[in-house]
DRENPA-3360 file (N, C-alpha, C; in nm, 2 decimals, always signed):
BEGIN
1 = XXXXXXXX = -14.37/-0.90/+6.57/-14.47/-0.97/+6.65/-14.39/-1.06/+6.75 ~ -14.40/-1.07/+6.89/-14.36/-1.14/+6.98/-14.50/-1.23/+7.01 ~ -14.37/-1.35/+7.02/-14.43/-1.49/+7.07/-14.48/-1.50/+7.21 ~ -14.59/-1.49/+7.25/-14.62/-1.54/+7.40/-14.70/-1.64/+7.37 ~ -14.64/-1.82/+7.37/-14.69/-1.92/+7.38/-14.73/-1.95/+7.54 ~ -14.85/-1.98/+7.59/-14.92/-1.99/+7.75/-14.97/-2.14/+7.71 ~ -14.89/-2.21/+7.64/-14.89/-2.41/+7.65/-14.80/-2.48/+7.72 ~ -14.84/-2.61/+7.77/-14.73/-2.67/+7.85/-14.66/-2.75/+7.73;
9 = XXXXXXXX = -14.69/-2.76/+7.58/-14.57/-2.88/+7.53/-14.55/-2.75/+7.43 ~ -14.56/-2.62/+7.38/-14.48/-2.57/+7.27/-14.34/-2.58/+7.26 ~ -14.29/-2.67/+7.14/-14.17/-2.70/+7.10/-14.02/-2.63/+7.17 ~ -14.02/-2.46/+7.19/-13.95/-2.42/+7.22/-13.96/-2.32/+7.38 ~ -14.03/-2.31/+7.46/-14.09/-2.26/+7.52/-14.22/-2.29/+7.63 ~ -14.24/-2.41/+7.62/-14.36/-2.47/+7.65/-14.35/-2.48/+7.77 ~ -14.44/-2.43/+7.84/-14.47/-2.42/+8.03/-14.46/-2.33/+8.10 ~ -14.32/-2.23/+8.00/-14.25/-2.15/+8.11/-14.37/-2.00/+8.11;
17 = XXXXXXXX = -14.47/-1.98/+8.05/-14.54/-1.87/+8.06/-14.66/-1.90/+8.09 ~ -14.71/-1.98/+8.14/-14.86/-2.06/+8.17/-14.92/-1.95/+8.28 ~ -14.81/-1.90/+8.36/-14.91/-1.83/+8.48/-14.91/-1.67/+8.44 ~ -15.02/-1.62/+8.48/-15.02/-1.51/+8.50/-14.90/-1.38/+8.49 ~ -14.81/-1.41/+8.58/-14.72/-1.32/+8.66/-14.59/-1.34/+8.54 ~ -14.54/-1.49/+8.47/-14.47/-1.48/+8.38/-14.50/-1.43/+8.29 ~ -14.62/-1.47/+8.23/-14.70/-1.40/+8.09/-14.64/-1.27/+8.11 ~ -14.71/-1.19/+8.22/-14.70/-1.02/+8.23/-14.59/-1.00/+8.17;
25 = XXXXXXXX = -14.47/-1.10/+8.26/-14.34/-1.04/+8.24/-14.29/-1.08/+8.10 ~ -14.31/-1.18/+8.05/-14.25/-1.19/+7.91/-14.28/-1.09/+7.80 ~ -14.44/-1.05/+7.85/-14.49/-0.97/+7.74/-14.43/-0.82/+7.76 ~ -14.35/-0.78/+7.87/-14.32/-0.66/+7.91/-14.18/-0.62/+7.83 ~ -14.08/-0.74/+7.90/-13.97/-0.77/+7.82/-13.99/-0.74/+7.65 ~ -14.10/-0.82/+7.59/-14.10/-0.81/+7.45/-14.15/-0.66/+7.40 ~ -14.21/-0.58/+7.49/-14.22/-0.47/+7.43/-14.13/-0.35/+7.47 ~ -14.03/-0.38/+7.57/-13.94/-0.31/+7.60/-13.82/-0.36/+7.49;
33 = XXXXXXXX = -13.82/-0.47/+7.40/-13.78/-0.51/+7.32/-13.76/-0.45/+7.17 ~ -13.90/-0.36/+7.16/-13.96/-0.34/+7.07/-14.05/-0.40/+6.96 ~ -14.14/-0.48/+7.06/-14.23/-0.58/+7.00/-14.34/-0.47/+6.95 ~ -14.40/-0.51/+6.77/-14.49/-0.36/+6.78/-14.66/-0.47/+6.81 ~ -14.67/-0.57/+6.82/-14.78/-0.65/+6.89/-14.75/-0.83/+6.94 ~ -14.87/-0.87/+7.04/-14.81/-0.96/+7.12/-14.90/-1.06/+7.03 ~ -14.88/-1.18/+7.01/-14.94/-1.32/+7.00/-14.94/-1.42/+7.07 ~ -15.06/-1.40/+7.14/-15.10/-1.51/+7.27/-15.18/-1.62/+7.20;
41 = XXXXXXXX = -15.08/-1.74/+7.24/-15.14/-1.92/+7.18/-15.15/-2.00/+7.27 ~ -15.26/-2.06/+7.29/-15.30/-2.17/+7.36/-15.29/-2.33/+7.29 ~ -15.24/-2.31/+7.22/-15.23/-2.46/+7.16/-15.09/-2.46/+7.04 ~ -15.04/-2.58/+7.13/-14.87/-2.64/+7.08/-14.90/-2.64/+6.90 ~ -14.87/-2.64/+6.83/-14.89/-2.65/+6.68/-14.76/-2.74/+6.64 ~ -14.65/-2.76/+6.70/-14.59/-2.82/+6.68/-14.59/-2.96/+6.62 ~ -14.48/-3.02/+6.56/-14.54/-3.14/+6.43/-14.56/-3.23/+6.53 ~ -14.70/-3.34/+6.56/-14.71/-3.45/+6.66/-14.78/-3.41/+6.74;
49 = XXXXXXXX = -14.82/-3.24/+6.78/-14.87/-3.21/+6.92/-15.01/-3.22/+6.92 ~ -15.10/-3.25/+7.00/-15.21/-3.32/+7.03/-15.30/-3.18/+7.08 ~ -15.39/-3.18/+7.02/-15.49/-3.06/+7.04/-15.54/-3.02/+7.15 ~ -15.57/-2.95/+7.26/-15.62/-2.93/+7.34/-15.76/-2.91/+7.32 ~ -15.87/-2.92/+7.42/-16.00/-2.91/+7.37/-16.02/-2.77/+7.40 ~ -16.14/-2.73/+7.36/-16.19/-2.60/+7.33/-16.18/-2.53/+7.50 ~ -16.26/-2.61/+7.61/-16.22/-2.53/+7.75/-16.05/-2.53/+7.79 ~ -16.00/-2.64/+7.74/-15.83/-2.63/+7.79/-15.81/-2.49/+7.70;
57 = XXXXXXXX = -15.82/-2.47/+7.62/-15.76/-2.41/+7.55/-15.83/-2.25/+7.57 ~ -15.95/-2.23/+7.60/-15.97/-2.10/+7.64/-15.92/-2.08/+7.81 ~ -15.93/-2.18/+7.88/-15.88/-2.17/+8.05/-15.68/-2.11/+8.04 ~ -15.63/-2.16/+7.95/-15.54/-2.09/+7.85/-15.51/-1.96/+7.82 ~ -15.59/-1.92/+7.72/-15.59/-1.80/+7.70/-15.63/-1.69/+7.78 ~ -15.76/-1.69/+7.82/-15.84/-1.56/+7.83/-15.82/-1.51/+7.93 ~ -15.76/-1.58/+8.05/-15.73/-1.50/+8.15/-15.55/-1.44/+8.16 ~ -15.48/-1.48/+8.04/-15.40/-1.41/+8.02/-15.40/-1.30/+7.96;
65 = XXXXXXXX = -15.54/-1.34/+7.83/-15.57/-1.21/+7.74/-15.62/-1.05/+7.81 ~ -15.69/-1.13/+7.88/-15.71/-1.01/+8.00/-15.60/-0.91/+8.08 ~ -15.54/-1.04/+8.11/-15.41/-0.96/+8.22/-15.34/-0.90/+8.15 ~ -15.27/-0.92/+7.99/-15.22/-0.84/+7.92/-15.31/-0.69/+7.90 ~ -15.41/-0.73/+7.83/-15.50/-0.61/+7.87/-15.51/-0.53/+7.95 ~ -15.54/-0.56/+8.04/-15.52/-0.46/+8.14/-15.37/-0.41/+8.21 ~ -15.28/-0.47/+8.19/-15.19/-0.38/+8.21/-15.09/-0.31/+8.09 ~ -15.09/-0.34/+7.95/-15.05/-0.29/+7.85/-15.15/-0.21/+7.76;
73 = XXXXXXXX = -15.06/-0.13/+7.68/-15.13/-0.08/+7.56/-15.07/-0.10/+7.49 ~ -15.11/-0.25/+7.41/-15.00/-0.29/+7.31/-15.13/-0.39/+7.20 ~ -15.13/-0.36/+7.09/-15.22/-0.48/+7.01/-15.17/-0.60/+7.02 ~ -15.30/-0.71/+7.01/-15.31/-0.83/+7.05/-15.35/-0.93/+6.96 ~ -15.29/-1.02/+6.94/-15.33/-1.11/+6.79/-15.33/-1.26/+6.92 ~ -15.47/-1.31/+6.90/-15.45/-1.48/+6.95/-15.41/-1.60/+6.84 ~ -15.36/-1.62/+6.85/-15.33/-1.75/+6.80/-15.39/-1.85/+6.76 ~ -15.49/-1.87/+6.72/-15.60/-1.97/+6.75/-15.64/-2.07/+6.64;
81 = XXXXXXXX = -15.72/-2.14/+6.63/-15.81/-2.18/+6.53/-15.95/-2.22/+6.58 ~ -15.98/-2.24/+6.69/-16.09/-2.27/+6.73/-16.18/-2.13/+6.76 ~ -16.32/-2.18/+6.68/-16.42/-2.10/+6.66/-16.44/-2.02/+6.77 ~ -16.46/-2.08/+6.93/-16.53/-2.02/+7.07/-16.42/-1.94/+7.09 ~ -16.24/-1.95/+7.08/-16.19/-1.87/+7.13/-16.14/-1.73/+7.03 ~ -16.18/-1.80/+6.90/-16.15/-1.68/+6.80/-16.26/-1.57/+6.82 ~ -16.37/-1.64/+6.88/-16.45/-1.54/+6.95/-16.48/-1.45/+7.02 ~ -16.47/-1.53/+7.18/-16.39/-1.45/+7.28/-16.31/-1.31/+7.28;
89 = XXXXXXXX = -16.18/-1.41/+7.17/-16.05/-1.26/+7.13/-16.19/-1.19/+7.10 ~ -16.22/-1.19/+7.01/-16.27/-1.10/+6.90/-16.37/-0.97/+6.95 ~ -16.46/-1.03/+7.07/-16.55/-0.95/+7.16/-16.45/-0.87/+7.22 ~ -16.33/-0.93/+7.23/-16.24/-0.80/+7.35/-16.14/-0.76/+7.25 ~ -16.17/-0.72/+7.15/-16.13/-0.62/+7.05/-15.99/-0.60/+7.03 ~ -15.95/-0.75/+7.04/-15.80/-0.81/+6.99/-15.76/-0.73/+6.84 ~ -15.67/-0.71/+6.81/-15.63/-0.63/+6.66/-15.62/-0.77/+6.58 ~ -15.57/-0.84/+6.63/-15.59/-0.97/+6.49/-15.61/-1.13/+6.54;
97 = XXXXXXXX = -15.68/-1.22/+6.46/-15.68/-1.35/+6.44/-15.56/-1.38/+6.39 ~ -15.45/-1.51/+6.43/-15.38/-1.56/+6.38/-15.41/-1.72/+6.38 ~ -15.45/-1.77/+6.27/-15.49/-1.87/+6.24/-15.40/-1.98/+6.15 ~ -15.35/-2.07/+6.23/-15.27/-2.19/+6.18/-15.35/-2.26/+6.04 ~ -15.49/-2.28/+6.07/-15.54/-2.35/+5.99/-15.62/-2.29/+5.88 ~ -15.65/-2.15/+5.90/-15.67/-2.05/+5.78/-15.81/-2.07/+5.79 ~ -15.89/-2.01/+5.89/-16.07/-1.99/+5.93/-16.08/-2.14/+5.83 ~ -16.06/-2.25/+5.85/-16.10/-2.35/+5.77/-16.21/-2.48/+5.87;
105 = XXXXXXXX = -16.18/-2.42/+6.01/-16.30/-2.48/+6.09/-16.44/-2.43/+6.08 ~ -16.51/-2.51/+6.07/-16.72/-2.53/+6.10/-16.66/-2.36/+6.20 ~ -16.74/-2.26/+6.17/-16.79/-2.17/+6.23/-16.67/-2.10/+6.27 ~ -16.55/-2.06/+6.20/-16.44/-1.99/+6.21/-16.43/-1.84/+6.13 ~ -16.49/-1.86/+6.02/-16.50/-1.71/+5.93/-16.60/-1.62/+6.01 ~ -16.70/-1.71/+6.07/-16.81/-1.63/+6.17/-16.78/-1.58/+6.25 ~ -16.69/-1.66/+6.32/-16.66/-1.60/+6.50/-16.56/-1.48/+6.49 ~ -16.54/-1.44/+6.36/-16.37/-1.32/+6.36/-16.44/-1.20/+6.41;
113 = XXXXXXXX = -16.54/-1.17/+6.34/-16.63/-1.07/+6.38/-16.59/-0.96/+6.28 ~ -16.59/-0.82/+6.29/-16.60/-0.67/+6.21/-16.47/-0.61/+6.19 ~ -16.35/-0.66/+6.30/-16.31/-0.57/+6.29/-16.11/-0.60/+6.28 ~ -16.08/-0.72/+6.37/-15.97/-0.74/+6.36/-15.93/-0.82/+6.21 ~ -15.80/-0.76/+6.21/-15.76/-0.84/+6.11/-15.74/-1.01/+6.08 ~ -15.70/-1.03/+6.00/-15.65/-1.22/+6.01/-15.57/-1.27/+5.90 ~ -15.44/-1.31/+6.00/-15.37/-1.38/+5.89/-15.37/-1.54/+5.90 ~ -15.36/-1.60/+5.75/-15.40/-1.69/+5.71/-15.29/-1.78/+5.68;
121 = XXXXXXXX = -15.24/-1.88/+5.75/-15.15/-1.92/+5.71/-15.12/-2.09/+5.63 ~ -15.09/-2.13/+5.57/-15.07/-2.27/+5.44/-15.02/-2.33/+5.52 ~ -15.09/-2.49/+5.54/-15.03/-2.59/+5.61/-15.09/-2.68/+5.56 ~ -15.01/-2.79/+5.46/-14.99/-2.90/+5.42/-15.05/-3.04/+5.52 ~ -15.13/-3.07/+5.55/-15.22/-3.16/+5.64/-15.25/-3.11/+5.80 ~ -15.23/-3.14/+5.90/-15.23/-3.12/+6.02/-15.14/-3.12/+6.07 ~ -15.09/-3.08/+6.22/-15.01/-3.07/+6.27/-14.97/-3.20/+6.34 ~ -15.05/-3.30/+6.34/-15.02/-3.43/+6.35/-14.95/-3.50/+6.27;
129 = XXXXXXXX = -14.97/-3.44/+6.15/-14.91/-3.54/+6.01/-14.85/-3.44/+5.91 ~ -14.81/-3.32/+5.96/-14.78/-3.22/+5.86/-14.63/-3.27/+5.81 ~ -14.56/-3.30/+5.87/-14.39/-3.34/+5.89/-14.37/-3.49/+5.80 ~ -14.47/-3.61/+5.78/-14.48/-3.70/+5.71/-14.47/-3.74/+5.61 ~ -14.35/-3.68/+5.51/-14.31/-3.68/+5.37/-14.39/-3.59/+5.30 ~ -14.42/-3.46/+5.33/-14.46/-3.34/+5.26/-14.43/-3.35/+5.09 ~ -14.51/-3.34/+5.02/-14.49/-3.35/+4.89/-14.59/-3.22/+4.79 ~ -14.51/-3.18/+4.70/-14.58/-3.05/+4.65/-14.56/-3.10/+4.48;
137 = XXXXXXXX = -14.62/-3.11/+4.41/-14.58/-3.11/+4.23/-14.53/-2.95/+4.23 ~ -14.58/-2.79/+4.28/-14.54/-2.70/+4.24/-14.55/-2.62/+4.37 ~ -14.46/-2.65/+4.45/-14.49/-2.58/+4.59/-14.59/-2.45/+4.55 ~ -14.48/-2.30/+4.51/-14.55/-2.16/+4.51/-14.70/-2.19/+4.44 ~ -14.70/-2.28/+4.30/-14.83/-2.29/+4.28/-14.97/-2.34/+4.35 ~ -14.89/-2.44/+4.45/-15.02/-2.50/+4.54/-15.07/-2.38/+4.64 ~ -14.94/-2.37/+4.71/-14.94/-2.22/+4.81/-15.09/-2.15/+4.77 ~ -15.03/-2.07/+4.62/-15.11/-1.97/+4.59/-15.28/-1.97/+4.55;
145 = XXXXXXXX = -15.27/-2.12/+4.48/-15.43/-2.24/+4.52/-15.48/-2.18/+4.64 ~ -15.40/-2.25/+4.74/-15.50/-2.23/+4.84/-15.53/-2.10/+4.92 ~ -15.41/-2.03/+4.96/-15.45/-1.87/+4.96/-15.58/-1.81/+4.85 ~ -15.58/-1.83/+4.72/-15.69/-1.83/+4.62/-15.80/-1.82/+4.70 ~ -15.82/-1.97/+4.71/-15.95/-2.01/+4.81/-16.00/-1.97/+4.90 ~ -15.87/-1.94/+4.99/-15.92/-1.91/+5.09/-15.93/-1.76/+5.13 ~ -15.91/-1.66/+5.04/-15.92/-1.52/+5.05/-16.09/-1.53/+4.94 ~ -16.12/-1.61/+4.88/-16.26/-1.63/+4.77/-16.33/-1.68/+4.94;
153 = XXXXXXXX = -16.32/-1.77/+4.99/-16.39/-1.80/+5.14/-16.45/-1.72/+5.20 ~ -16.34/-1.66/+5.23/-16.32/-1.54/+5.38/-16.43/-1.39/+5.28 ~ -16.39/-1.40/+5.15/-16.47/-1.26/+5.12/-16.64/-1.29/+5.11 ~ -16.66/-1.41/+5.07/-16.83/-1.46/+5.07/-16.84/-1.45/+5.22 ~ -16.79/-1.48/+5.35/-16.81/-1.44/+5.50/-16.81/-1.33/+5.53 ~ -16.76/-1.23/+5.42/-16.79/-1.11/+5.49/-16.65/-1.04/+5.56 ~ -16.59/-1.15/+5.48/-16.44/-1.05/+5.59/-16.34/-1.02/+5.46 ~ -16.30/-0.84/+5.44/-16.28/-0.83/+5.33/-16.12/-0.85/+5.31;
161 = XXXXXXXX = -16.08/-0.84/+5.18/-15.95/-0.89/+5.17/-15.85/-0.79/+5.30 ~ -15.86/-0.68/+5.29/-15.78/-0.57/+5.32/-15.79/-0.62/+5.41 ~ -15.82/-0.66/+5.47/-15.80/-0.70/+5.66/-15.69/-0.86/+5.67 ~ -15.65/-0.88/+5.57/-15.58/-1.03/+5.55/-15.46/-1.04/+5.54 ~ -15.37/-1.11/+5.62/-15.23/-1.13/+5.61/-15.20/-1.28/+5.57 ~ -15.09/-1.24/+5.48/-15.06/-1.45/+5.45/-14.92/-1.46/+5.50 ~ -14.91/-1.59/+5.55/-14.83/-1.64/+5.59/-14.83/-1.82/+5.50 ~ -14.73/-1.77/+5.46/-14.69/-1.92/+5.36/-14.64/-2.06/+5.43;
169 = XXXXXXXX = -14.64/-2.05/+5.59/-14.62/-2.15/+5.69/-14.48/-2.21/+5.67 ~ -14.38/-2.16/+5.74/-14.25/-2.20/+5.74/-14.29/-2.36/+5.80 ~ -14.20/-2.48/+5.79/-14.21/-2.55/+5.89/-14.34/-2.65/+5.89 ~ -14.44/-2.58/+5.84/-14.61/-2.65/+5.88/-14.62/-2.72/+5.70 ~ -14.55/-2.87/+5.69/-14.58/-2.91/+5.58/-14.48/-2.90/+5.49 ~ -14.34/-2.89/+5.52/-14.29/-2.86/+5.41/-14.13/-2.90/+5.45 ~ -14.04/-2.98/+5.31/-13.91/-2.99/+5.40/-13.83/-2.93/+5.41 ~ -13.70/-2.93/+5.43/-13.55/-2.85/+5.49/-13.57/-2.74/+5.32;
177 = XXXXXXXX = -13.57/-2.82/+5.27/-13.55/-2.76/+5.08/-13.66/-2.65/+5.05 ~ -13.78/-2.71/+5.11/-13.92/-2.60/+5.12/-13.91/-2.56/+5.12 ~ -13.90/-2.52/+5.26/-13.87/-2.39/+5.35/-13.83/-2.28/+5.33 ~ -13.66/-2.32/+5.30/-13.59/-2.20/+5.24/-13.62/-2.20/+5.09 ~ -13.65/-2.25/+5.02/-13.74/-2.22/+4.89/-13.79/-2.08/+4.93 ~ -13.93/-2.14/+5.00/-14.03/-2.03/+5.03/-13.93/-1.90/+5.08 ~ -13.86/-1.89/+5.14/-13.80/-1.76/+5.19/-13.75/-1.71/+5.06 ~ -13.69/-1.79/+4.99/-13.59/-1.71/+4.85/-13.70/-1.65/+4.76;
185 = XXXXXXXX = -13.84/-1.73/+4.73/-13.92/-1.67/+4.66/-14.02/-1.61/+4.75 ~ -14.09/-1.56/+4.83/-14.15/-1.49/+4.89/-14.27/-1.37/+4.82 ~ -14.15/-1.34/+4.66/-14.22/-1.22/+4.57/-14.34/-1.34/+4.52 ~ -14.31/-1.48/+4.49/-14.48/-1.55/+4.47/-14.57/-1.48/+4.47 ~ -14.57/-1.47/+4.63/-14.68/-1.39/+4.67/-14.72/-1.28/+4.70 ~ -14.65/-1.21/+4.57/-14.73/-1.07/+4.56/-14.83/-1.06/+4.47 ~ -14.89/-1.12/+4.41/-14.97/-1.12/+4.30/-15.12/-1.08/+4.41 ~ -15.15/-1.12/+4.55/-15.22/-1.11/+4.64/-15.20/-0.98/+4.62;
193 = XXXXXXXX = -15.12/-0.90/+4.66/-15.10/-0.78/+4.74/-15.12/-0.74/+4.84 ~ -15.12/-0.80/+4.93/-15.17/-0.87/+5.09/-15.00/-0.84/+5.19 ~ -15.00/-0.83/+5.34/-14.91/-0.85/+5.38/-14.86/-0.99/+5.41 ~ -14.67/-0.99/+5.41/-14.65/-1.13/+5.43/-14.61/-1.16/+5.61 ~ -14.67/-1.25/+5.68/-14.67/-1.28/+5.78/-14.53/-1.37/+5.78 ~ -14.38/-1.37/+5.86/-14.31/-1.49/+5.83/-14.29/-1.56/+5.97 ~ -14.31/-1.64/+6.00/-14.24/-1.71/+6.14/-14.14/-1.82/+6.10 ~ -14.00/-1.78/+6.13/-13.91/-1.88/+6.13/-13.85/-1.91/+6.26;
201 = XXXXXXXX = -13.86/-1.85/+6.38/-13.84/-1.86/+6.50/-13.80/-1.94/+6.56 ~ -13.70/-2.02/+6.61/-13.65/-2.13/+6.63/-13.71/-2.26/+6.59 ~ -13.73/-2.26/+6.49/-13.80/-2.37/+6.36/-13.63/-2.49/+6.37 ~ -13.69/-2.59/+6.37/-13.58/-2.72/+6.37/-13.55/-2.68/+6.23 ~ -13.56/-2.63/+6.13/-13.54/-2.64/+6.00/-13.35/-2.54/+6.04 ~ -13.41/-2.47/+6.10/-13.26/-2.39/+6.17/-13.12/-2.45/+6.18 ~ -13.21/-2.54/+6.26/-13.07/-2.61/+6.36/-13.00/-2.68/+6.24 ~ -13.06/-2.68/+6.15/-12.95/-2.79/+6.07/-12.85/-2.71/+5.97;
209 = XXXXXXXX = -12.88/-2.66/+6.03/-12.76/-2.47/+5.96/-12.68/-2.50/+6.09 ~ -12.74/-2.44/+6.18/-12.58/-2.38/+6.34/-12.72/-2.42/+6.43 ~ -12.67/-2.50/+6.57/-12.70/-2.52/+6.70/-12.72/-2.40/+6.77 ~ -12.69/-2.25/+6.71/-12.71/-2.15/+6.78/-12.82/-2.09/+6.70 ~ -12.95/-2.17/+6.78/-13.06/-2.10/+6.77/-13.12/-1.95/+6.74 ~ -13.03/-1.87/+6.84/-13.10/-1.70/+6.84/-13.02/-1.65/+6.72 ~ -12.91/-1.70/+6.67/-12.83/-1.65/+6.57/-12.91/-1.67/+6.44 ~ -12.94/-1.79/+6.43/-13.02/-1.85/+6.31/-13.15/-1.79/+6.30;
217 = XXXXXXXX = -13.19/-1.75/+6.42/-13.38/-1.74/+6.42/-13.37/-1.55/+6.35 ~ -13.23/-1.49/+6.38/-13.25/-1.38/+6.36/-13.16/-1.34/+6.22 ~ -13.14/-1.40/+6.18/-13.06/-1.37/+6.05/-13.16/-1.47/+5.96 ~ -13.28/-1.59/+5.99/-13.37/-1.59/+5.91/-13.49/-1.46/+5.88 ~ -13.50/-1.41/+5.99/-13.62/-1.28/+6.01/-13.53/-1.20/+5.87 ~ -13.40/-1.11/+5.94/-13.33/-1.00/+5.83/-13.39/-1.11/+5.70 ~ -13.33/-1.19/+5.68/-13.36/-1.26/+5.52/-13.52/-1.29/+5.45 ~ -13.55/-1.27/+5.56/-13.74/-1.29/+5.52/-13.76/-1.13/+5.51;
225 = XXXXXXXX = -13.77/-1.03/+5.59/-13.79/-0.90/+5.55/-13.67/-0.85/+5.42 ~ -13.58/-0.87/+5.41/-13.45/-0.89/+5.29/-13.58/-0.91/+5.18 ~ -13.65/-1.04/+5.16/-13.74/-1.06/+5.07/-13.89/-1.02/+5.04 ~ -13.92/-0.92/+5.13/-14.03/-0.87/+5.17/-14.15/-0.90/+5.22 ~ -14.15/-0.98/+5.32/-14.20/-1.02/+5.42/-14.24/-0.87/+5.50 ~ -14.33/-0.85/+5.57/-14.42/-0.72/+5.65/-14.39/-0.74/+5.81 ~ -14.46/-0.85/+5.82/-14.47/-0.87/+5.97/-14.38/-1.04/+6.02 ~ -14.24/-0.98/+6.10/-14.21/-1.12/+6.14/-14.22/-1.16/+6.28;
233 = XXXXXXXX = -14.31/-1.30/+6.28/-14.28/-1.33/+6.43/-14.16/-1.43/+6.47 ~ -14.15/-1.35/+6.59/-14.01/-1.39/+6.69/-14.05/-1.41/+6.81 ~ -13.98/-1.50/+6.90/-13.94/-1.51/+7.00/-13.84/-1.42/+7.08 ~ -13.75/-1.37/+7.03/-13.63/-1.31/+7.05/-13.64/-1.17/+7.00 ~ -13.72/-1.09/+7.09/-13.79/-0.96/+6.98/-13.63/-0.87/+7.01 ~ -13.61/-0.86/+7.10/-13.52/-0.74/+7.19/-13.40/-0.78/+7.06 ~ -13.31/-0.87/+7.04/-13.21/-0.95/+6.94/-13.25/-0.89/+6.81 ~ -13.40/-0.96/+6.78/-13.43/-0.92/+6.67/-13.45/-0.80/+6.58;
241 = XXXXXXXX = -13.52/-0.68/+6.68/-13.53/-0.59/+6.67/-13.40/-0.49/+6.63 ~ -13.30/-0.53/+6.71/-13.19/-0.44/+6.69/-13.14/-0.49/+6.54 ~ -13.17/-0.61/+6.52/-13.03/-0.66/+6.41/-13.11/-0.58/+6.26 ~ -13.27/-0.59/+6.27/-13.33/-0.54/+6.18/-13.29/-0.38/+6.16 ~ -13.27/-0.31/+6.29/-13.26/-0.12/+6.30/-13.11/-0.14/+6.22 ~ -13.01/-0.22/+6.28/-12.87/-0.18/+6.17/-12.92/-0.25/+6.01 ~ -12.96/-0.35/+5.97/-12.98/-0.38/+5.83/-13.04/-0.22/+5.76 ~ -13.15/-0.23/+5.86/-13.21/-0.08/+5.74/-13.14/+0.03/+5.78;
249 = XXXXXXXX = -13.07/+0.09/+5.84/-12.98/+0.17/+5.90/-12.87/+0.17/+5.75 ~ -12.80/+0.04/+5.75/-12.74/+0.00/+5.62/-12.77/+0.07/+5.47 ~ -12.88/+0.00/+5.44/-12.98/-0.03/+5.32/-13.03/+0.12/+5.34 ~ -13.12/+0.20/+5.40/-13.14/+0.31/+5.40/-13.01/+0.43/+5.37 ~ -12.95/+0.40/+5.41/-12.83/+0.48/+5.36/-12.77/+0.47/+5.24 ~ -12.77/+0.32/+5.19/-12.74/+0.30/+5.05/-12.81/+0.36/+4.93 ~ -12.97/+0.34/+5.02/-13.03/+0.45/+4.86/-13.07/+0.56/+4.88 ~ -13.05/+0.62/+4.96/-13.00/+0.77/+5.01/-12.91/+0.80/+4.95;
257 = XXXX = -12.79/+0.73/+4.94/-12.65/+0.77/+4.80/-12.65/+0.76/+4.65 ~ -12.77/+0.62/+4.67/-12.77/+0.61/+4.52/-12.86/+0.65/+4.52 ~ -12.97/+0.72/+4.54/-13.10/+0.77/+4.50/-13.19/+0.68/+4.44 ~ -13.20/+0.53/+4.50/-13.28/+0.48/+4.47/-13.40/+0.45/+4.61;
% end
């Protein structure tokens, strides 16, 4: 999954795809990259970052969701949590919801509609206050609480599991120790049987490994798929892509010898 953030403050990225003509091109790049779908976000999620309101935030998206549309044939996941624009996507027959806050707003299980998928992702308070001494008695256990809930939610609305991706929120609520917790155990969450969504993508949690971001953001992805992770998002799809073809390139030949 490649990142096309269209916000002026996202943490890593913020401004440089706002217009039209960049969007096109970033999203081009990422699929000559081998991106196999694009995620377009209108709102910074970053820890501190301040919400945009429902018209900032669709003046945002939709006329890039369009422009991608119309000149790709590539599936499209928005980014969203707000009801009107999970909407919008949803009439122009986007393949998925990607939801920070897990359809947990007034009129958010409604607006998904019939058909695209939606992953659901765990975030320990707001993005205002997510980063403010995070505290868990049993991280995987809480995780798996609220995933519970929230797949028991989403099925009384009418949206059935099969269409549900989780994402156990790198970063959103959790600290340096979390984090990579969450990557080492990842099998937690098979008991769902659901795909795992991972975004570690230039996550500050990185930097405090190596200052060289694309190195770290891509040898976290190998190590989240390494753990069985389904779908990872990246910024760095073209990097990412390749380093994943030699890992399984690797690994696929090993149990081709050993017959496992």
């Amino acid at each position: 999954m490649g990142i096309l953030n269209v916000t002026p403050d996202s943490f890593s990225d913020g401004g440089q795809f706002q217009s039209l003509e960049a969007a096109l091109r970033q999203t081009d790049a990422m699929i000559q990259g081998g991106a196999d779908i694009i995620d377009i976000g209108g709102e910074s999620t970053r820890p501190g970052a301040r919400r945009p309101s429902q018209q900032e935030e669709l003046d945002r998206v939709l006329p890039i969701l369009d422009g991608v549309q119309a000149r790709f044939d590539v599936p499209i996941s928005i980014d969203s949590s707000t009801p009107e624009v999970i909407s919008a996507a949803a009439s122009l027959e986007v393949a998925m919801i990607n939801d920070v806050r897990a359809l947990t707003l007034p009129g958010a299980v409604a607006a998904v509609g019939d058909f695209a998928l939606v992953a659901l992702m765990h975030m320990q308070g707001t993005p205002e206050s997510m980063q403010v001494a995070p505290r868990y008695q049993d991280l995987f256990g809480e995780i798996n609480g609220f995933f519970s809930e929230r797949i028991q939610a989403l099925e009384l609305g009418g949206i059935n599991r099969e269409r549900l991706i989780l994402d156990p929120g790198f970063g959103f609520g959790k600290t340096l120790d979390q984090n990579f917790e969450l990557i080492r155990g990842l099998s937690e969450f098979s008991v769902f049987d659901r795909p795992l969504m991972i975004g570690l993508s230039r996550k500050s949690s990185l930097r405090t490994v190596t200052d060289d971001i694309l190195s770290a953001s891509v040898a976290g992805a190998l190590a989240a798929v390494a753990a069985g992770a389904s779908l990872i998002r990246v910024h760095d799809v073209g990097a990412t892509v390749g380093a994943l073809a030699v890992w399984k390139a690797i690994y696929d030949e090993r149990k081709e010898r050993d017959g496992t």
